[in-house]
C-alpha positions in Angstrom: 54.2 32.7 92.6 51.3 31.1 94.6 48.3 32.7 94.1 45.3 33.2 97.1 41.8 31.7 95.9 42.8 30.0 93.0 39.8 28.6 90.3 41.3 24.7 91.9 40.6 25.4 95.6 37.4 24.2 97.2 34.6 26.3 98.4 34.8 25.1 101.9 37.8 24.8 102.4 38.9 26.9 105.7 42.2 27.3 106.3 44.2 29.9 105.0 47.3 29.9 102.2 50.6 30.7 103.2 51.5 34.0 102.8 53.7 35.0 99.4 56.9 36.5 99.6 57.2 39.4 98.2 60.1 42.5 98.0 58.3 45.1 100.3 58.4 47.6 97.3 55.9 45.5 95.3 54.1 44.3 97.9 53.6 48.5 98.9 52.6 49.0 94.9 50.3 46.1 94.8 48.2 47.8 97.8 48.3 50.9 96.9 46.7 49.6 93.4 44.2 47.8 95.5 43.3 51.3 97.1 43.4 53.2 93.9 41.5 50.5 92.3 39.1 50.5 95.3 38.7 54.4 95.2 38.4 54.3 91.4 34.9 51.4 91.9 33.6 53.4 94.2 33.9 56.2 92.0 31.9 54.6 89.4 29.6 52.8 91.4 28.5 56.4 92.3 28.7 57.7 88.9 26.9 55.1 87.5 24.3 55.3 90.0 23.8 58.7 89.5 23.5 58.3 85.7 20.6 55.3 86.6 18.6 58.2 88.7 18.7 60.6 85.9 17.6 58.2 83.7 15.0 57.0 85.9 13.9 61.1 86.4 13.9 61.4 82.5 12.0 58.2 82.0 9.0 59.6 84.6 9.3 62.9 82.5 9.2 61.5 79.2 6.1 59.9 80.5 4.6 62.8 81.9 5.2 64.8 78.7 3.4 61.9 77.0 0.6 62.1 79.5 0.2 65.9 78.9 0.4 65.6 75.2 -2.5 62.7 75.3 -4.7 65.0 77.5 -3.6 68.4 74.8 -5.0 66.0 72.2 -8.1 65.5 74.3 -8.5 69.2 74.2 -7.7 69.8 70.9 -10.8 67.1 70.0 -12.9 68.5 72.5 -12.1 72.4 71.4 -13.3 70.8 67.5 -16.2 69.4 69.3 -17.2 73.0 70.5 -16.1 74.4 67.1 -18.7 72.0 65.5 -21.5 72.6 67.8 -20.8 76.7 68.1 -21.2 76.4 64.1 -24.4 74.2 64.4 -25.9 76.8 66.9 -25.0 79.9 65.0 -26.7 78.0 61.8 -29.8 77.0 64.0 -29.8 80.8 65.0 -30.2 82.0 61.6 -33.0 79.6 61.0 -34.9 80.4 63.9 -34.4 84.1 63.3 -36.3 83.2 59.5 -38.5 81.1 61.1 -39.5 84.1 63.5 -39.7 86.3 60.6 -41.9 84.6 58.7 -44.0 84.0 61.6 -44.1 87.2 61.9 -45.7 87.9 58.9 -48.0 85.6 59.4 -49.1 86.9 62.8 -49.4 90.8 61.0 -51.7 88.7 58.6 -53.8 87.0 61.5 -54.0 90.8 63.0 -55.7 92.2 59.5 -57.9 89.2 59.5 -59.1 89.6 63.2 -59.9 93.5 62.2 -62.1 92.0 59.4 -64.2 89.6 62.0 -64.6 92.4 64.2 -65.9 94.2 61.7 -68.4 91.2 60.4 -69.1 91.4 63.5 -70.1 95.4 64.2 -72.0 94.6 60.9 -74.2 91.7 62.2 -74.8 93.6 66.1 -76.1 96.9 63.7 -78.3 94.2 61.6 -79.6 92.2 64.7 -80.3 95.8 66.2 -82.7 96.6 63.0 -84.0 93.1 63.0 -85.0 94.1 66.5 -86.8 97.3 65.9 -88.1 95.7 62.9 -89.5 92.9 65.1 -91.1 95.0 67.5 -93.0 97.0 65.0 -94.3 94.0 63.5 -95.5 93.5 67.1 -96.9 96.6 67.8 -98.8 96.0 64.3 -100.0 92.9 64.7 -101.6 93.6 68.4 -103.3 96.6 66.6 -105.0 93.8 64.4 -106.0 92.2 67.2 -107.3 88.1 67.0 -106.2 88.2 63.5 -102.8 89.4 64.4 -102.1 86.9 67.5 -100.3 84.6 64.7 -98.0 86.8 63.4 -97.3 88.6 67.2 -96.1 85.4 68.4 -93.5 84.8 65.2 -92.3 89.1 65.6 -91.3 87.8 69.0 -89.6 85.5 68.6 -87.7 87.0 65.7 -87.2 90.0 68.2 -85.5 87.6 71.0 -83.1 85.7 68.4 -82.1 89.2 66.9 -81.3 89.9 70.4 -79.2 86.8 71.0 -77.5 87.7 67.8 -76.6 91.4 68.9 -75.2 89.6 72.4 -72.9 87.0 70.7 -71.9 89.4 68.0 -70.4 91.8 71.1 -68.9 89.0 72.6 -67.1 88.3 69.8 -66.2 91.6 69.1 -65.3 91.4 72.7 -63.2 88.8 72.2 -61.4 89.9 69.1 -60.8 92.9 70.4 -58.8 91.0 73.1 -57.0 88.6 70.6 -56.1 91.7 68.6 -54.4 93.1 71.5 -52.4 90.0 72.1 -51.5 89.1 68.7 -50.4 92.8 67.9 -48.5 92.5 71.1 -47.0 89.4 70.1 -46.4 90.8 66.4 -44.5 94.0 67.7 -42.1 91.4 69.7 -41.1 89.1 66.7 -41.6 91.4 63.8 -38.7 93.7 62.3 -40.1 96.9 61.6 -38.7 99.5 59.0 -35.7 101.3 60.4 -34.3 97.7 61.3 -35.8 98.2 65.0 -36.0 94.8 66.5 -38.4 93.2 68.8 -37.7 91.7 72.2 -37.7 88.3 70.7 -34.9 89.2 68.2 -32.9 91.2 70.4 -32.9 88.0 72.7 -31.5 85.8 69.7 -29.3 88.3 68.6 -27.6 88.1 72.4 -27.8 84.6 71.9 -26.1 84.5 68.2 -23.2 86.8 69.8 -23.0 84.5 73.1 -22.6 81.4 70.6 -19.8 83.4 68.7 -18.1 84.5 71.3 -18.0 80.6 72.3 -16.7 79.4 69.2 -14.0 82.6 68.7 -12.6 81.8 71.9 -12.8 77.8 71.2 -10.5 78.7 68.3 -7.9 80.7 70.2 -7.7 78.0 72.4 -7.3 75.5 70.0 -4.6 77.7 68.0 -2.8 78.0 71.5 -2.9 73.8 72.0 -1.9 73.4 68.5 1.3 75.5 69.7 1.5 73.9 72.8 1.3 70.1 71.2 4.4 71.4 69.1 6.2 72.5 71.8 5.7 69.4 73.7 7.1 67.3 70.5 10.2 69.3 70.2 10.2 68.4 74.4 9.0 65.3 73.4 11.8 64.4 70.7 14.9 66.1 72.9 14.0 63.8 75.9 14.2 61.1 73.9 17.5 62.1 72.5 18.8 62.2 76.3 17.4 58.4 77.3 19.5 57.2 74.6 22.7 59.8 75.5 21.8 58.4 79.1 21.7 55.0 78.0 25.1 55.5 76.4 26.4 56.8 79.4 25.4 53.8 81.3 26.8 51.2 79.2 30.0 53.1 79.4 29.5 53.2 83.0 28.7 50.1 83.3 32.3 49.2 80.7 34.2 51.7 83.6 33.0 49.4 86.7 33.9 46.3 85.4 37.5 47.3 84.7 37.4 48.8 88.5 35.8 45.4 89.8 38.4 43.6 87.7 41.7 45.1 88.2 40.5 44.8 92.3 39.7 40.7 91.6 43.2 40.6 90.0 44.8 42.0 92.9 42.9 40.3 95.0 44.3 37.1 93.3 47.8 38.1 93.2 49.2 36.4 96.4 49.4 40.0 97.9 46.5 40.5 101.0 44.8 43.7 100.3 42.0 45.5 102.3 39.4 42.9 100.9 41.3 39.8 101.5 39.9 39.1 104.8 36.1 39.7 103.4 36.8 37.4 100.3 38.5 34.7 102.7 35.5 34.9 104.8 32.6 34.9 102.1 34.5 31.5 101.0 34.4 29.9 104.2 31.0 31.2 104.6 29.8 29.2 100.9 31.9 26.4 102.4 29.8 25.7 105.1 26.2 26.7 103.8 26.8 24.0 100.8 28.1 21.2 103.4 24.8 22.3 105.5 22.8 21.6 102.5 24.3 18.6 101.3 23.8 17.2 105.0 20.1 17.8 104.7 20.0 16.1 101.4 22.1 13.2 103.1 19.6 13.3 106.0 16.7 13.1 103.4 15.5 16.7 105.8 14.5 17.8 102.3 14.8 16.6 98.7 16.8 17.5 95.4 13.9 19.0 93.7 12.2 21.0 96.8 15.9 22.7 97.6 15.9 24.2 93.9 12.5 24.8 94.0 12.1 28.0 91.3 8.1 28.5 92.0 8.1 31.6 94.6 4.7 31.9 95.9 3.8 35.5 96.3 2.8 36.8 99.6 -0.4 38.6 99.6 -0.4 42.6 101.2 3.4 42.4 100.8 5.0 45.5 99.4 8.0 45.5 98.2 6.4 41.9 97.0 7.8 38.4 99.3 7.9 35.0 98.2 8.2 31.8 100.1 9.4 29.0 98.1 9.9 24.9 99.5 12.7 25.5 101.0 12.1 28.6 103.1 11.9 26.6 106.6 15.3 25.0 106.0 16.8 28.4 105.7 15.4 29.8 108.3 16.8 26.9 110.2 20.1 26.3 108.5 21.3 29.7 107.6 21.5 32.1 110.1 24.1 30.0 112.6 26.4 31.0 109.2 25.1 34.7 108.4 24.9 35.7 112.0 28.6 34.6 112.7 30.0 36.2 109.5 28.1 39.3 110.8 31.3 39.8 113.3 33.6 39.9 111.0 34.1 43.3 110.9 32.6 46.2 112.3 32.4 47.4 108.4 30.1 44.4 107.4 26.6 45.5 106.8 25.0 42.1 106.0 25.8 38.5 105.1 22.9 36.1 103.1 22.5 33.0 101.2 20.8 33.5 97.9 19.7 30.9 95.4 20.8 31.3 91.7 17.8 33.8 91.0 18.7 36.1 93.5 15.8 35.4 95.8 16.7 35.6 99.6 14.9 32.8 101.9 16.0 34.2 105.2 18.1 37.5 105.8 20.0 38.7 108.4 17.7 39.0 111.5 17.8 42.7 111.9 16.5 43.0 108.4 13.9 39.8 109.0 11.2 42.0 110.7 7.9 41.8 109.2 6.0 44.3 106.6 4.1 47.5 107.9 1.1 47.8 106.1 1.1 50.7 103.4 5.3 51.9 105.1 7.2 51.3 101.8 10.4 52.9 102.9 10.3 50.8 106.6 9.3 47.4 104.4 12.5 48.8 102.2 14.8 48.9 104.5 13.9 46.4 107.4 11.8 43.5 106.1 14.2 42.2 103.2 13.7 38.4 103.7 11.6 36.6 101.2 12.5 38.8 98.7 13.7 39.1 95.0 17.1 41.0 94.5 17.9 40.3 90.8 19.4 43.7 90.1 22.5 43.7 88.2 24.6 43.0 91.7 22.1 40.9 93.0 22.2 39.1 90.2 25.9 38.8 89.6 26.6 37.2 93.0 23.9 34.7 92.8 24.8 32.8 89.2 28.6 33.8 89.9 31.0 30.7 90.1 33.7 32.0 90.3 35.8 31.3 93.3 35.0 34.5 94.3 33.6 37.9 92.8 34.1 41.4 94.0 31.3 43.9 93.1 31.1 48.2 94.3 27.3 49.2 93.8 24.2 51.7 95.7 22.4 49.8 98.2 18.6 51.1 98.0 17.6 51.3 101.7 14.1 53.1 100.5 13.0 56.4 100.4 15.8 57.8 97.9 18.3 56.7 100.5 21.7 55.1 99.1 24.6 53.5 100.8 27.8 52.5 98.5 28.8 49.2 99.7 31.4 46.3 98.6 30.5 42.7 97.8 32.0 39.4 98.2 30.4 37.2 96.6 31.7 33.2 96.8 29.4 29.8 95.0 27.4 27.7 97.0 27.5 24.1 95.2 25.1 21.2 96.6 26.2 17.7 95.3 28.5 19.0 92.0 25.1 21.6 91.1 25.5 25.0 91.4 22.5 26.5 94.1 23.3 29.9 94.4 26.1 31.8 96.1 26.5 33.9 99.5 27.0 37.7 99.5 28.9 39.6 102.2 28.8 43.5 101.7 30.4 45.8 103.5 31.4 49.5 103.7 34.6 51.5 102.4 
């Protein structure tokens, strides 16, 4: 039996096979594999899409959960921090509290003393007082005496003015201990514990502050017994998230297993001599590489660009671009070359959704022109979905279709169109060779 897109027929060639005969009962069974097989990939392009979001959720809330046990660690630090310090305070407390007392019993012994100055000092005022009265009897005598007495008149009075200075100093510092006794018996009755265990203002205050500081440190240690329970819990969260990345990751690779034998079984229909639903998309993703490798090979031919510049591999990033652009060499002969191909293959079908050339990286030089519109600064989801030139799709399609050589290669996947917005597509996907070396391959997607 002759089989359609054979490993032996070249890319670019055009024209169509003949059609296989085949008993109309097979023929009927081979299509409606193709549409079971067709159902069945899109099936598991959905399922395995969903299994990549959960994974994707679960990832960001392992990560949180991470996040939240770093910052329950920060606490718990912090809360032993506090612990220390309350301790420190409450210890500082206790010596300011001894301090105090013992200042306090040396302030009642500065009060005992002060009453013993001021009594030195009632003692000198009643002596300078006698001196006085001495004084002025010795005066009174010695004017009685007459010349002979001048002498000893003159020396009475001046003992009788210095007994008077005395008696005025001796006042003044009765005067003033009388003050200082107020003050320090004042200041005695605040820091001093009397009998009884009455407490002075000054106690009382660091008593409110001792309580204040262990009030602090009881409720730093609640805290901290709560975030020690809390850092458990988010282990145990911790531990059974992981568990599910890896049952997630299992689910994907078995996913991935379940795809594969979809996206096979449709190729091997699709082979079979027998036109299906997808014939017309592969026959026209092989023209398409047909004629994008003979453009290429003309502008090597014409020297309009060299070997090395048309596998250029260095993308350039473009700066303010998000999702990130590139430009490489051989950007301007895309732009020139390729759309006369992609635009045409656009009418193919109303169900085709885009057709681009994409070197064996996956990087896109020029798109279709609806989707060539440039970036909006800071509108990730409009960039997404309408500025897809210049860009880097090397996810597991993406990347299939461009380093595929294959005659052709059929694919079912989620297109991300940005903004959690998915669209399940089909892919052609056909080689574009330049001068025997493989260059990339051409991609036509379009809907169910």
């Amino acid at each position: 039996m002759l089989k359609l897109f054979s490993k032996k027929a070249a890319p670019d060639v055009q024209a169509e096979a003949a059609p296989v005969q085949a008993a109309p009962d097979l023929r009927g069974a081979v299509q409606s594999i193709a549409q079971q097989a067709s159902h069945l990939g899109r099936d598991a392009a959905e399922v395995r899409g969903l299994i990549d979001d959960s994974n994707q959720l679960n990832q960001r809330q392992t990560q949180a959960v991470q996040a939240l046990g770093s910052q329950l660690t920060e606490v718990q630090r912090a809360q032993g921090s506090i612990a220390g310090t309350t301790t420190d305070s409450l210890k500082a407390v206790e010596r300011a509290r001894a301090a105090v007392a013992q200042v306090g019993s040396e302030v009642g012994g500065i009060v005992e003393t002060l009453r013993q100055v001021a009594a030195a000092a009632g003692q000198i005022t009643q002596i300078a007082l006698q001196t006085r009265l001495v004084a002025f009897n010795a005066s009174v005598e010695a004017g009685r005496a007459g010349e002979a007495g001048r002498g000893f008149a003159v020396v009475a009075d001046a003992v009788k003015d210095l007994s008077a200075k005395v008696e005025a100093s001796s006042k003044q510092i009765m005067s003033t201990v009388a003050e200082l006794d107020t003050r320090v018996g004042a200041l005695a009755r605040e820091i001093q514990v009397r009998e009884g265990g009455e407490q002075g203002a000054f106690h009382r205050a660091l008593a409110e502050v001792q309580g204040g500081v262990g009030s602090i440190s009881s409720a730093a240690q609640q805290s901290r017994a709560i975030c020690d329970g809390l850092n458990e819990q988010m282990a145990a969260i911790d531990r059974e998230m992981q568990r599910a990345s890896q049952t997630l990751a299992g689910a994907t690779t078995r996913s991935e297993a379940f795809l594969k034998v979809s996206e096979k079984l449709i190729e091997v229909v699709a082979d079979c001599g027998i036109d299906t639903d997808d014939t017309p998309y592969i026959r026209g993703v092989q023209d398409a590489a047909g004629q994008i490798s003979k453009l290429l090979e003309d502008a090597l031919r014409t020297q309009s660009i060299g070997l090395a510049d048309l596998f250029d591999e260095n993308y350039q990033p473009m700066a303010g671009t998000n999702p990130p652009q590139h430009t490489t060499r051989f950007v301007a002969l895309a732009d020139r070359l390729f759309p006369q191909v992609q635009e045409r293959m656009l009418g193919l079908s109303r169900k085709v959704v885009y057709c681009i050339a994409v070197d064996r990286n996956g990087y896109v030089a020029t798109h279709n022109q609806q989707y060539c519109k440039p970036q909006r600064p800071g509108d990730l989801t409009w960039n997404t979905a309408n500025s897809r030139h210049r860009r880097v799709f090397n996810d597991r399609t993406g990347l299939a279709s461009a380093r595929n050589q294959r005659p052709f290669l059929l694919q079912t996947y989620r297109r991300d169109m940005g903004g959690g917005n998915f669209v399940l597509m089909k892919e052609a996907a056909a080689p574009i060779v330049v001068k025997g070396k493989h260059w990339g391959g051409v991609r036509l997607a379009f809907q169910f």
